[in-house]
N, CA, C and O atoms as CSV, one atom per row, in Angstrom:
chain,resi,resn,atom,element,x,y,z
A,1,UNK,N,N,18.547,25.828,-7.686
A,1,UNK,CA,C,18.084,26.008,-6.326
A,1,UNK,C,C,17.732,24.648,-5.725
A,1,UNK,O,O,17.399,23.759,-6.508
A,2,UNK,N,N,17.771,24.407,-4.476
A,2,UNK,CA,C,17.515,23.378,-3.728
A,2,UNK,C,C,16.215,22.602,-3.211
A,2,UNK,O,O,15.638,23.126,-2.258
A,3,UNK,N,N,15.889,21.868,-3.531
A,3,UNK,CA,C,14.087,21.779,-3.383
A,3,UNK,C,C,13.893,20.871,-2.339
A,3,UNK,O,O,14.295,19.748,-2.643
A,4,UNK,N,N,13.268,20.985,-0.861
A,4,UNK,CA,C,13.286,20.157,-0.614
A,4,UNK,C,C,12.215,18.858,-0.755
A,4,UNK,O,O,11.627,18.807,-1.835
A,5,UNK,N,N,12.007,18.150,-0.094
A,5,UNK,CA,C,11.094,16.901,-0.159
A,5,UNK,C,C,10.037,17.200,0.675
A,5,UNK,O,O,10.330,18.248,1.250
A,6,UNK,N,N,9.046,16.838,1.000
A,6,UNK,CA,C,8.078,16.891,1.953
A,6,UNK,C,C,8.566,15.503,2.450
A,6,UNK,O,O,9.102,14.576,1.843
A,7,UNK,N,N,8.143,15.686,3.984
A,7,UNK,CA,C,7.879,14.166,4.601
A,7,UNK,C,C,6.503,14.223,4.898
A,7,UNK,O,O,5.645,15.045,4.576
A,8,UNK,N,N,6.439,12.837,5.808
A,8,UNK,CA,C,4.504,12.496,5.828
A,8,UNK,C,C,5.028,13.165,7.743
A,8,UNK,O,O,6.159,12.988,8.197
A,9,UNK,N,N,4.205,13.688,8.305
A,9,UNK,CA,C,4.122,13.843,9.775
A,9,UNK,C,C,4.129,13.358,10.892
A,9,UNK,O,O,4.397,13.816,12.002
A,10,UNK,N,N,3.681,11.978,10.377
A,10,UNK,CA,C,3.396,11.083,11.081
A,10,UNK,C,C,5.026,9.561,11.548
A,10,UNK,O,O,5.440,8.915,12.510
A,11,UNK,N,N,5.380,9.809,9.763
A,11,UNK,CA,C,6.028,8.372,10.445
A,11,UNK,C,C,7.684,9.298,9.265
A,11,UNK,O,O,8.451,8.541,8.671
A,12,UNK,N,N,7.852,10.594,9.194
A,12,UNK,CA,C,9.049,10.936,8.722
A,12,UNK,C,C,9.352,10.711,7.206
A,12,UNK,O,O,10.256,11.341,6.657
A,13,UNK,N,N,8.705,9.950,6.645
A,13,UNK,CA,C,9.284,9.248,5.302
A,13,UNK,C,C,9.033,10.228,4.239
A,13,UNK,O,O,8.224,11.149,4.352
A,14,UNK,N,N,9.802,9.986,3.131
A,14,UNK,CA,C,9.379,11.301,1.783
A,14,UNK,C,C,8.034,11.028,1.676
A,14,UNK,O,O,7.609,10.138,2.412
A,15,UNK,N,N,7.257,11.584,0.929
A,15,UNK,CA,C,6.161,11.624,0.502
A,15,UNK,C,C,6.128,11.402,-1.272
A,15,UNK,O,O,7.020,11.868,-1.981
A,16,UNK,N,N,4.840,10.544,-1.881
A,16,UNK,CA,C,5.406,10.641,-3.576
A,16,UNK,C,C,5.065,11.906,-4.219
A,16,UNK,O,O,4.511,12.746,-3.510
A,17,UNK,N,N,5.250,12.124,-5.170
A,17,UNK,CA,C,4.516,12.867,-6.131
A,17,UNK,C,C,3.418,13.967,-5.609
A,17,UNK,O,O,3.636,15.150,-5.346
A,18,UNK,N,N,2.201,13.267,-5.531
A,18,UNK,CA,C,0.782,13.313,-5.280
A,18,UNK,C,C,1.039,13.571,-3.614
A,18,UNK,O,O,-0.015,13.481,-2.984
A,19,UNK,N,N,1.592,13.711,-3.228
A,19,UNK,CA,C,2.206,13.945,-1.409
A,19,UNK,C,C,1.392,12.883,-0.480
A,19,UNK,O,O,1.284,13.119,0.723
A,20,UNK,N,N,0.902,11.877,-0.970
A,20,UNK,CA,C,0.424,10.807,-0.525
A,20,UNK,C,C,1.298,9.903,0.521
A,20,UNK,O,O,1.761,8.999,-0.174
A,21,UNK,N,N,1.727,9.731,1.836
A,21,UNK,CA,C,2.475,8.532,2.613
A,21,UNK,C,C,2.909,7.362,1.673
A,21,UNK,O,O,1.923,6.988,1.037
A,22,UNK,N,N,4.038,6.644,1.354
A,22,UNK,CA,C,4.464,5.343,0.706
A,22,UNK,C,C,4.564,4.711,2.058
A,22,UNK,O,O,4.209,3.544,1.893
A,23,UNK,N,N,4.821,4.873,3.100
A,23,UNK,CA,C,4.956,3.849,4.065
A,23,UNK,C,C,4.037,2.919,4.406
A,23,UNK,O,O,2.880,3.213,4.704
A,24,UNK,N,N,4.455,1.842,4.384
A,24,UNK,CA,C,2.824,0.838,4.170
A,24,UNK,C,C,2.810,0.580,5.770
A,24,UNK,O,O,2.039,-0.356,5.981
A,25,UNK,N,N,3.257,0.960,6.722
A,25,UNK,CA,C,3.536,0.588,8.030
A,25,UNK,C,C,2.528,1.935,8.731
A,25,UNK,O,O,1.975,1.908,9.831
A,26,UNK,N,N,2.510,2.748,8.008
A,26,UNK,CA,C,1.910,4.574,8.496
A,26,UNK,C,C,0.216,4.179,8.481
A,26,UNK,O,O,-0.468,3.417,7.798
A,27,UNK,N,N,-0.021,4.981,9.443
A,27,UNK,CA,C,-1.303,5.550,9.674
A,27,UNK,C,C,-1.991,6.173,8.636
A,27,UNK,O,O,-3.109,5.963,8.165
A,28,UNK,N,N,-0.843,7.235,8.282
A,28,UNK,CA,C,-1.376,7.847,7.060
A,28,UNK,C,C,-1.282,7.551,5.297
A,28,UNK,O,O,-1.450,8.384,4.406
A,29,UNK,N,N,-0.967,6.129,5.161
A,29,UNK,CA,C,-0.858,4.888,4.098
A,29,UNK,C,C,-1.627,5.117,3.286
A,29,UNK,O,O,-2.722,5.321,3.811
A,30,UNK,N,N,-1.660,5.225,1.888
A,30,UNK,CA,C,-2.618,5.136,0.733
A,30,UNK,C,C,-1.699,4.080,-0.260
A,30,UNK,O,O,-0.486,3.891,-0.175
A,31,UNK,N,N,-2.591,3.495,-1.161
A,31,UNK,CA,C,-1.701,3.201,-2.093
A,31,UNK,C,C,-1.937,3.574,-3.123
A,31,UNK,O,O,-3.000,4.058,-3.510
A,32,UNK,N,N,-0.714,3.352,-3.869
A,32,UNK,CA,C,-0.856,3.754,-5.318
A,32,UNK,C,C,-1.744,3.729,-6.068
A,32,UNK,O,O,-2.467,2.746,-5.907
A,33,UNK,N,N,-2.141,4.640,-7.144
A,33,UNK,CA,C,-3.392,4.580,-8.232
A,33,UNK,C,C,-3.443,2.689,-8.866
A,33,UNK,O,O,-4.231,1.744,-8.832
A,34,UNK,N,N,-2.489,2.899,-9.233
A,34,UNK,CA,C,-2.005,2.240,-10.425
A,34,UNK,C,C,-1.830,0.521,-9.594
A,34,UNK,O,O,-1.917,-0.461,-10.331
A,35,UNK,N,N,-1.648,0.363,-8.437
A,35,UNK,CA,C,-1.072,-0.714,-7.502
A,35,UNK,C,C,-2.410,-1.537,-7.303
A,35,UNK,O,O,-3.483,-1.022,-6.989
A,36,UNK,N,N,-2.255,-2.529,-7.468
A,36,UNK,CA,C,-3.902,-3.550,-7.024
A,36,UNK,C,C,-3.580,-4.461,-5.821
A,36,UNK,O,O,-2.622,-5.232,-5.759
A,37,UNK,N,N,-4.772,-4.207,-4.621
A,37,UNK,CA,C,-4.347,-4.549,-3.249
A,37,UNK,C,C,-5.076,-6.745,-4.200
A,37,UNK,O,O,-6.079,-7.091,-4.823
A,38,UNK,N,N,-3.807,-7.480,-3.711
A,38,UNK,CA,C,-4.522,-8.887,-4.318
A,38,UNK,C,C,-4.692,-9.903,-3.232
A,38,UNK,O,O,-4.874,-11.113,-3.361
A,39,UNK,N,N,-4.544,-8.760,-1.479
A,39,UNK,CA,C,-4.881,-9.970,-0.604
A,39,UNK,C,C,-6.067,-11.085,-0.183
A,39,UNK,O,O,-6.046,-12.214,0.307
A,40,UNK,N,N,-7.535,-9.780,-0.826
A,40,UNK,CA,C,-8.525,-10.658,-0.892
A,40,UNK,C,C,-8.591,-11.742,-1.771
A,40,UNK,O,O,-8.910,-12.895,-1.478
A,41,UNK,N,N,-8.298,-11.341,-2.777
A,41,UNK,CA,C,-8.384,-12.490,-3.770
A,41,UNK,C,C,-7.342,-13.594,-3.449
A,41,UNK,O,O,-7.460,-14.582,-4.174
A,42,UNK,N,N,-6.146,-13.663,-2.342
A,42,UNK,CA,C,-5.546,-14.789,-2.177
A,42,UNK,C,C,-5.994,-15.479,-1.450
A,42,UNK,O,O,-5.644,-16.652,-1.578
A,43,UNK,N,N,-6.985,-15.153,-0.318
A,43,UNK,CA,C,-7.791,-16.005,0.470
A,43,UNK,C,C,-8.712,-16.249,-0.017
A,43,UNK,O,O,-9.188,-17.212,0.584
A,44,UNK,N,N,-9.563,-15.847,-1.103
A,44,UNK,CA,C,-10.176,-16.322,-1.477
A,44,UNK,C,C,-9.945,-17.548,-2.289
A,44,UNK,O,O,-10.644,-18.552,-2.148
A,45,UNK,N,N,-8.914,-17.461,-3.184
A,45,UNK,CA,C,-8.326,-18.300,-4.025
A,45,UNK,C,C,-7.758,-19.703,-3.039
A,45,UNK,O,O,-7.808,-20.823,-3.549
A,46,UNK,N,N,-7.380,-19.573,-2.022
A,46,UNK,CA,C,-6.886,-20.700,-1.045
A,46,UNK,C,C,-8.417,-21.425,-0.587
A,46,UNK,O,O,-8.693,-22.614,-0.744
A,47,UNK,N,N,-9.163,-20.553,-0.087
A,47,UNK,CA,C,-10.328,-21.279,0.315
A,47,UNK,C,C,-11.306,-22.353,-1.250
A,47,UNK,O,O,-12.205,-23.183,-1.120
A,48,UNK,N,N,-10.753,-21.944,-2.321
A,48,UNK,CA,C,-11.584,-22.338,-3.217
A,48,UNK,C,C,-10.602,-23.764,-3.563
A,48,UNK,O,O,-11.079,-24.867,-3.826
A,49,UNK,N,N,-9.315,-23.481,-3.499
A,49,UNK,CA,C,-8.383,-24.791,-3.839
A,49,UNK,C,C,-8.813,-26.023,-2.306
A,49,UNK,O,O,-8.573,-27.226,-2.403
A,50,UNK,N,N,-9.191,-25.655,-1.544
A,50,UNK,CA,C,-9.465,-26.617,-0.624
A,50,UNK,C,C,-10.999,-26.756,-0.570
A,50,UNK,O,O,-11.456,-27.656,0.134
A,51,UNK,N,N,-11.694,-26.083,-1.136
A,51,UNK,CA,C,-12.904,-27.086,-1.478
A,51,UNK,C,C,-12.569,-28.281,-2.828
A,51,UNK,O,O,-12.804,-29.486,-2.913
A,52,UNK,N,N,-12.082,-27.545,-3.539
A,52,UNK,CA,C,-12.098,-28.553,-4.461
A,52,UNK,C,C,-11.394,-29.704,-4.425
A,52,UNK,O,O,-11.695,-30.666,-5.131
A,53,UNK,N,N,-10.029,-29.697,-3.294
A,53,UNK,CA,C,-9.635,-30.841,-2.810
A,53,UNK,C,C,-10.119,-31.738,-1.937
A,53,UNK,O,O,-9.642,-32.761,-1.447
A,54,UNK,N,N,-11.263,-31.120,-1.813
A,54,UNK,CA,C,-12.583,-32.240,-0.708
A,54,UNK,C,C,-13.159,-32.911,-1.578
A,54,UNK,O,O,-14.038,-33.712,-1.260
């Protein structure tokens, strides 16, 4: 039999597993369990390389 997919409502796209949005562009955006967001830590990491180059 034929199964279909869910999409998210908002921006059309499949949905994963867990019926959570993958579109990182959507309103309705989560991320993955398993996925580690590392933007803070890159500004942080930039601001610390330019102290120490003072």
């Amino acid at each position: 039999m034929l199964k279909w997919r869910k999409r998210c409502f908002r921006c059309l796209q499949y949905l994963r597993d867990d019926g959570t949005c993958q579109n990182q562009k959507c309103v309705r955006y989560t991320p993955e369990k398993g996925e580690t967001t590392s933007t803070s830590n890159d500004s942080s990491t930039g601001a610390d390389a330019k102290e120490k180059a003072n």
